[in-house]
N, C-alpha and C positions, 0 to 999 in steps of 0.2 A: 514225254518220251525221254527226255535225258536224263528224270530223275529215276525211269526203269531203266534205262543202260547204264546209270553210276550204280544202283544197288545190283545188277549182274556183274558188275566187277569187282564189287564187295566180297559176295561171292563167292565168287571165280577164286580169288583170292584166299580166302576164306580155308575154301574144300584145300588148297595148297596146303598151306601149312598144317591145314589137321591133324594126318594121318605125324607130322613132323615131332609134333609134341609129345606124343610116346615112347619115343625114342632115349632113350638114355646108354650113357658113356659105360665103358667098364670102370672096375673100382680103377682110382687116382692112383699112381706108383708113388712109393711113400719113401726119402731117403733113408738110406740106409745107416744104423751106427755102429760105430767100432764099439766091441767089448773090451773091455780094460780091465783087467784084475790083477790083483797085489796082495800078496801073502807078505804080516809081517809075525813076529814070533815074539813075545812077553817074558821080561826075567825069566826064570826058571832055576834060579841057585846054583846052574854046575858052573864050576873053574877048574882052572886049570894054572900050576906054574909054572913060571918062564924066569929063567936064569937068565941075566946082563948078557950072554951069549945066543941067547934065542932059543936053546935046548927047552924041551918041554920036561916038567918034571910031576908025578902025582902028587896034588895037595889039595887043599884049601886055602882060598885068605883068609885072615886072620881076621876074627871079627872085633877085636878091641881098635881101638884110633890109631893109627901112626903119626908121627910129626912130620906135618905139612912146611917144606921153607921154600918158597917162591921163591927166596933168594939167591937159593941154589945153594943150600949149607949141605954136605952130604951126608945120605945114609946109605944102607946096605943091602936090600933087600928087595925081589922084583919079582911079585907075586900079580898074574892077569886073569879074566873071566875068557869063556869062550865064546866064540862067534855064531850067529844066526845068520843065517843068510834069507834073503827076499826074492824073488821076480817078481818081473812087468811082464804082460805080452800086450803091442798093439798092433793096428791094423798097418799096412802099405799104402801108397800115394798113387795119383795117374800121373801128375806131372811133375816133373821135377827142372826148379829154379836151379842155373850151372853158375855157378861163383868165378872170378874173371882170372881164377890165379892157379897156377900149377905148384904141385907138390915135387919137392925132391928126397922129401925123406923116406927110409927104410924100415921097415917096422922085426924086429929080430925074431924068428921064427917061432921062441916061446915066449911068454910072457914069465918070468919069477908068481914060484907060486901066492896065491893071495892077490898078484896085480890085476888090474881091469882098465881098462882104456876106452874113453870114448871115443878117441878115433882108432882102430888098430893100426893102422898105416905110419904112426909117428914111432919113431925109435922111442920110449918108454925112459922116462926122468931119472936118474940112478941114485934112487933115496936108498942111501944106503944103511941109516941106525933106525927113524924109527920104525915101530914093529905093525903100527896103524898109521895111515896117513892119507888123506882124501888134498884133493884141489875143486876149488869149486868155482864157477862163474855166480857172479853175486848177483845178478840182473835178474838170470832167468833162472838158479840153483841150479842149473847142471853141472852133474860132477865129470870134469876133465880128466881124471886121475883118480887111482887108488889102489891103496893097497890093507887088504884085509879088515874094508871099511865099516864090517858091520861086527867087528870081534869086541865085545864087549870088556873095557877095563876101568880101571881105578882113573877119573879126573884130574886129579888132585885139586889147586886151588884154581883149573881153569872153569871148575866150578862157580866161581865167586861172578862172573861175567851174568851168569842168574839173577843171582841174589845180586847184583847193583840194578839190573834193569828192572828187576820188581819193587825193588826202591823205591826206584825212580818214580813207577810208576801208580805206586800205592798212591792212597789217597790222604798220607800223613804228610805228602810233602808241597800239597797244596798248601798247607798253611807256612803262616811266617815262622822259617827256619824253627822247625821242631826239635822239643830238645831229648834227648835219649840218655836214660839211666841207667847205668852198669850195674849187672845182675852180678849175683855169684858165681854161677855158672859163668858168664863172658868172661869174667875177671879170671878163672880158672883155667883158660884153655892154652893149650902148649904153643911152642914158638911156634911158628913168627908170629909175636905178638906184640902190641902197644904198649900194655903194660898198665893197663888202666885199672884199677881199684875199686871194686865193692862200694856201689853207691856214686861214686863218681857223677857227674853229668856233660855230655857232649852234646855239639848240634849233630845232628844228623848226616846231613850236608859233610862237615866235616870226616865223618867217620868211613864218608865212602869215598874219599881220596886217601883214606888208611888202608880199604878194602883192597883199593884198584890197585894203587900204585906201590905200596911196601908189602901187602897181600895181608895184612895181619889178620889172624886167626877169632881175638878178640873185640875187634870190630866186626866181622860176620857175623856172630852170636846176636852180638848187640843190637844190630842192625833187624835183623830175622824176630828178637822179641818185640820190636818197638813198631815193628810194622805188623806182626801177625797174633805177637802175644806169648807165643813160645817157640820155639825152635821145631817143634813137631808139625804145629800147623803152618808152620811158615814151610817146611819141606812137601808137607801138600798144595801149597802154592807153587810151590816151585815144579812139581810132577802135575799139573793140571796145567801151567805154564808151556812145559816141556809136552803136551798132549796136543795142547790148542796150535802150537807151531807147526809140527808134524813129527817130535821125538818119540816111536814108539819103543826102542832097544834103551832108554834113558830111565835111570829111576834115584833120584838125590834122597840124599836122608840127612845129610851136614848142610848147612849153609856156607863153609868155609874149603868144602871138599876135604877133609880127613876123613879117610877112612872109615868104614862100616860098616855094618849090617843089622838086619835086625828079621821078621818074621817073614819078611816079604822078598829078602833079599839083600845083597850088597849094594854098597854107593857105588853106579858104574855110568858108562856113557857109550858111545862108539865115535869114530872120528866122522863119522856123517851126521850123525845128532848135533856134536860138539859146533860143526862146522855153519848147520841149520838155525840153531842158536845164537852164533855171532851174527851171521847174516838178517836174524831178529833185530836184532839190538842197532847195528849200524844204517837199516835199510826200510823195517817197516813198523817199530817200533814209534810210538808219539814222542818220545824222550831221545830219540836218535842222537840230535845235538847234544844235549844234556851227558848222554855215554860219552860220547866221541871228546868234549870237551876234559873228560874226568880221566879215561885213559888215556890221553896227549897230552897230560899236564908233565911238566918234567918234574919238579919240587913243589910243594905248597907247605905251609906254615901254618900252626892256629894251635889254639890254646883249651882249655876246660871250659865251660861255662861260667863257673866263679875266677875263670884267671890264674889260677894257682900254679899249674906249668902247660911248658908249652912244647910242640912238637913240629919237628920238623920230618914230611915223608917225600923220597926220591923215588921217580920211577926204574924202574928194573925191568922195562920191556926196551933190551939191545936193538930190538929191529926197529925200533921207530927212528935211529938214526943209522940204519945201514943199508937200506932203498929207498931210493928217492919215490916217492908215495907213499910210506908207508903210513899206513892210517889209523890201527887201532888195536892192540893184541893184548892178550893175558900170560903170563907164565906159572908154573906148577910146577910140585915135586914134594912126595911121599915116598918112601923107603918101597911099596908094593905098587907105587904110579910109576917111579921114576921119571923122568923128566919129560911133561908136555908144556905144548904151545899151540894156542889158536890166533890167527892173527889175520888181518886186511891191509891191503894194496889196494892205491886207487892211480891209475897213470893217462893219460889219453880217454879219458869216459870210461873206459874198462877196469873194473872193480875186482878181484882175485881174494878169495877165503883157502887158506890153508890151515887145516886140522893134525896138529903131531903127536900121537901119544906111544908112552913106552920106548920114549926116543934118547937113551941110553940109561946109565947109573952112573952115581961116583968113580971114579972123577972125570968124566965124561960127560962136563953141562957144555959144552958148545955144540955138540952132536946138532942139536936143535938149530941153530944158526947155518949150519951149513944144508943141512933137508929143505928150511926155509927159503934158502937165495937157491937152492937147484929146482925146485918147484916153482918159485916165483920169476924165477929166469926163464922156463920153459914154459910160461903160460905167456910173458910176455913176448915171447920167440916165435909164436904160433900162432896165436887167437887175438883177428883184427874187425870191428863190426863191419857187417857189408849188409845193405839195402838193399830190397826186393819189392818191386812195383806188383801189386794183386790187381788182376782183373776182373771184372766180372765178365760172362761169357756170353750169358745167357742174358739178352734184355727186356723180353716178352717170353710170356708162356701162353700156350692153347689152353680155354677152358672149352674142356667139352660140355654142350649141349646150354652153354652160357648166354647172357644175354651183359652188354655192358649195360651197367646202370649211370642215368644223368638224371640230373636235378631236376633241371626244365622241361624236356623230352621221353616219351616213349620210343624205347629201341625197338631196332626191327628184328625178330626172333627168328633168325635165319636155322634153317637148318644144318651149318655148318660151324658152329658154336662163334667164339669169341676169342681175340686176344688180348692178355694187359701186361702192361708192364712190370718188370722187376726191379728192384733194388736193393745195395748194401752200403754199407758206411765201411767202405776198403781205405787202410790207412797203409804205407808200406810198413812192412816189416824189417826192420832190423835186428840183428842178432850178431851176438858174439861168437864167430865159425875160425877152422883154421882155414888156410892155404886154396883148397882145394874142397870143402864142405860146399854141400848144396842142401836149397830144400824144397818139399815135394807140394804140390797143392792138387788139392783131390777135391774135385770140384760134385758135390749130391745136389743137384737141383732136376727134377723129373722131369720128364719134356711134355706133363700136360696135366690138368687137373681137372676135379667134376666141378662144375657148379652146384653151388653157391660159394663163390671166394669172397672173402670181407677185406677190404683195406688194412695194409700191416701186419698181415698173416704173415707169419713164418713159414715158408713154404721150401726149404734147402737151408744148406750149410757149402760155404766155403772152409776146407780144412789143411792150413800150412802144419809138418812134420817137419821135423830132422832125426833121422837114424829112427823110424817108426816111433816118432814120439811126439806127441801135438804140443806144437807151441803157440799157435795161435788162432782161432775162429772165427767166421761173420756170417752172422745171421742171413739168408737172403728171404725180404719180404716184398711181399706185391704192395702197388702201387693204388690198386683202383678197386671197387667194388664190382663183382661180376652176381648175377642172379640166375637161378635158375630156370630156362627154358619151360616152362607148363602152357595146360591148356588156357587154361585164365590167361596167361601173360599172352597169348596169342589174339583173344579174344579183345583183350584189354587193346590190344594191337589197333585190332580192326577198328573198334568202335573209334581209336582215337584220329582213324582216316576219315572216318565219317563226320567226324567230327569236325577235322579241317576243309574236308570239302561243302558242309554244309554253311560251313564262315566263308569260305571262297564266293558258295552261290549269294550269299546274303547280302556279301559285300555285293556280288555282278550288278543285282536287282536294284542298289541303291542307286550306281550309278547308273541304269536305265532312267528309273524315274526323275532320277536328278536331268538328263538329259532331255525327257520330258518339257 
């Protein structure tokens, strides 16, 4: 008799759940993602001329070389490319992180034209020579500042800041100090130069604390044949370079930056290129040290290979002693560049890249020194890191029509699905904000999913922004393995009651008889 009233509640049971296992969920909500697109725009050969005044004039540059002097020896002449410009569009946030500090500044009701602001609210840095100029945050590359940051012109030798890190980074300087042979060509090239000889032999090493720090014209030749073979392929290293970073408005043809063109185009750059470049070299760069030690040398000294003479190069980057952090810069100047600088600041953890091109003519080389300390003043004046603790919200999601899965046990395949856990690897956010900067976290996790879920499923995204612009992501994944509700799994159910209850009776009977 009990073994007919266990299997009617087998049953019983049984006919339950039946109809249950037919049942299925609607499709799972799937998070959503932001579209993000960016238009960028490729040489194209038009320029345009700009007189020491800014006045626009119709021409062309000139496609023969001008004399490059980094040293600031003057010429005469201030010929620039035109500008492309890019957009972003990204998506908006739900929540937005509030920053603990209030703003007092005014933002002037235009902006000059060509400037852009990433914050609009701050009164605007008053660069007032050169004619391109970008500030950038060196952590995350955003640009704080600029002005007519994508108009394409002549580099000059801030060029050379390339060609040391592809130096660096060829694979001729693995070996013990290499030695490099002056070409006809290197030996030909106009000031600034070392003055090296047809044949000659230097170490390598050597020649690019001629590059860096006196800018000579005759060690980038030299440098560019020993590393790539000639100066043509080494300028494809250098625009393949300038590609892998993110330079699309950038296209070298000199390793020294003089001047040129040729079928494809002029040597030109933008002050966002320029600026993307250094922050290469200083920050993600393998040779990062290696730069940084070679443009912070003040003097070095050395000789030929056979000893014959010897030379002595000074640095000529002013700003490395006239802010305190200053950390690493180039200078340039060509008759059609007129006088640029790209340079780095490092003060309190906060890093600053400023990009200056077309930042006066003779006799106007300090121009650049002063744009320098008014940008670098106002980044220091404004932008302090602040910390943001991310939560996660959501710490279980419903699987519908789910069954949890264990190891050891059959679950019970209820007719009201299953919950499991979620997780992320939330780390806080820091960022370099001004005053009064917040940022928004926009939380895509769906409030339910279909079975079958697998353990470490991507199942959401946590999305921190500032000013519509993603700065940082986390994954969110489940935790547990969920299965799918079916008739089998129901079946599998039952038999496994029967199962326990018939070890129940088997055990009862032992202990009868044992009692026996």
């Amino acid at each position: 008799m009990k073994k007919k009233r266990l299997i009617s509640l087998l049953l019983a049971a049984f006919i339950t759940v039946m109809p249950l296992s037919f049942s299925f969920a609607a499709p799972t909500p799937e998070p959503t993602a932001d579209n993000t697109t960016s238009t960028v725009t490729s040489p194209d050969g038009t320029t345009r001329t700009v007189t020491s005044d800014g006045n626009d004039v119709k021409s062309t540059p000139k496609a023969t070389e001008s004399t490059d002097t980094s040293s600031d020896t003057e010429t005469t002449s201030a010929t620039k490319t035109p500008s492309d410009t890019s957009s972003d569009t990204s998506s908006t946030s739900d929540t937005t992180l509030q920053s603990d500090t209030d703003t007092t500044s005014q933002n002037a009701n235009s902006l000059p034209d060509g400037v852009t602001m990433e914050d609009p609210s701050l009164t605007p840095p008053n660069v007032q020579y050169a004619q391109s100029a970008l500030l950038m945050d060196m952590a995350s590359g955003r640009v704080l500042y600029s002005k007519n940051l994508d108009e394409r012109v002549y580099p000059a030798s801030t060029t050379k800041i390339m060609t040391c890190i592809l130096a660096l980074e060829s694979g001729i300087m693995d070996s013990e100090n290499p030695i490099v042979t002056v070409s006809d060509q290197a030996a030909a090239q106009p000031k600034v130069r070392l003055g090296m000889v047809a044949g000659e032999r230097f170490y390598l090493k050597d020649l690019l604390y001629s590059l860096m720090l006196e800018s000579h014209n005759d060690s980038g030749v030299a440098i560019a044949e020993a590393v790539a073979g000639s100066v043509e392929k080494f300028a494809d290293l250098m625009n393949q370079k300038a590609r892998t970073i993110g330079c699309y408005s950038t296209y070298f043809i000199t390793p020294n930056g003089l001047d040129a063109a040729d079928s494809n185009g002029i040597h030109h750059t933008t002050a966002e290129d320029l600026a993307r470049i250094m922050r290469y070299c200083i920050m993600n760069s393998k040779k990062q040290e290696e730069f940084l030690t070679i443009t912070r040398t003040e003097t070095y000294h050395f000789q030929d290979v056979e000893g014959k003479r010897s030379f002595s190069c000074y640095n000529h980057n002013a700003f490395l002693n006239m802010m305190d952090g200053a950390l690493s810069g180039k200078t340039g100047f060509t008759s059609d560049a007129g006088y640029c600088y790209v340079g780095a600041l490092r003060r309190d953890k906060r890093t600053f890249i400023v990009a200056l091109l077309a930042c006066g003519w003779p006799n106007n080389k300090s121009y650049k020194w002063s744009d320098m300390r008014t940008l670098m003043t106002y980044a220091l004046d404004h932008y302090q890191y602040k910390t943001f603790e991310i939560e996660l919200p959501v710490r279980q999601i419903f699987i519908n029509n789910g069954i949890k899965a264990h190891s050891d046990t059959i679950a019970y395949p209820g007719k009201n699905g299953t919950k499991i856990s979620l997780t992320a690897n939330l780390t806080p956010v820091s960022f370099l904000l001004k005053e009064d900067e917040t940022i928004s976290v926009d939380y895509e996790i769906p409030d339910q999913l279909d079975a079958p879920v697998r353990k470490g499923m991507q199942v959401g995204r946590i999305r921190c922004t500032l000013n519509d612009k993603l700065i940082r992501e986390y994954p969110v994944y489940t935790t547990q393995n969920a299965e799918k509700r079916t008739f089998k799994k129901c079946l599998e159910y039952i038999f496994h009651l029967f199962s326990i209850q018939n070890s129940y009776q088997k055990a009862g009977n032992i202990k009868k008889d044992q009692a026996r």
